[in-house]
N, C-alpha and C positions, 0 to 999 in steps of 0.2 A: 435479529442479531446483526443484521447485513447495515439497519439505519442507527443500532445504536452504534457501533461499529465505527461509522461512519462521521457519529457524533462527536463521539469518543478521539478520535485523529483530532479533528477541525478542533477542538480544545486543545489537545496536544501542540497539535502546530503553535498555537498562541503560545501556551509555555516554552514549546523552544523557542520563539524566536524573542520572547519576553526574559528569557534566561541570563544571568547576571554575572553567572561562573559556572565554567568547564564540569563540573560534579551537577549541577542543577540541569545542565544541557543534555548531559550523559544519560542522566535520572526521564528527563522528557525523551529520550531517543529510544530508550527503554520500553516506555509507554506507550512510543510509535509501535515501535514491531510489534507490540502485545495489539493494538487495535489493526495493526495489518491480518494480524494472524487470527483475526475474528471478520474482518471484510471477505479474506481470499477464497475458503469454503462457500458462503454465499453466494459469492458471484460464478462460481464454478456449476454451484448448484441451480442460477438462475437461469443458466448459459444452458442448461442440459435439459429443462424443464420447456425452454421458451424455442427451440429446436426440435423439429421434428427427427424421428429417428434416422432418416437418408441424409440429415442434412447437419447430424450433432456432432461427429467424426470434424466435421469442416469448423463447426463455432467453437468446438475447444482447442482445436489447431489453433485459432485466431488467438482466442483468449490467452492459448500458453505462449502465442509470439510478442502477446502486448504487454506481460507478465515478466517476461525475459528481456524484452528490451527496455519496457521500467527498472528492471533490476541495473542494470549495465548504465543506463542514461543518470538512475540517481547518483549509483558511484561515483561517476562522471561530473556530475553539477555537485557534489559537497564537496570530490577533492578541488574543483575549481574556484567552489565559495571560502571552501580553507585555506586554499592557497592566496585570495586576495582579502 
């Protein structure tokens, strides 16, 4: 799930950025979150399997700080890319 997942974005990306009008853009941004929301589990689940147990408290910390500040940074760079 995690490489189709994965697949599945990298095409997307193309169609939004190949997108021609606001409903087509919308339609692809759509697509994004549906292929996020099939990455996110995955890597949560890789993160817990590939940590040992004294040390898995520490790599989901990490994950959820990199997860949050993805979140915050994209907001950030589309309202900057909409606004130019």
């Amino acid at each position: 799930m995690l490489v189709a997942g994965t697949g599945g974005l990298r095409g997307c990306f193309v169609g939004a950025a190949s997108a021609d009008s606001s409903s087509d853009l919308i339609g692809w941004r759509a697509l994004l979150g549906v292929g996020a929301a099939i990455i996110m589990p995955g890597t949560l689940s890789t993160i817990t399997a590939a940590f040992p147990l004294d040390r898995r408290a520490h790599g989901v910390a990490i994950w959820s700080g990199f997860a949050a500040a993805g979140v915050i940074l994209g907001l950030l760079a589309a309202g900057a890319l909409l606004e130019r």
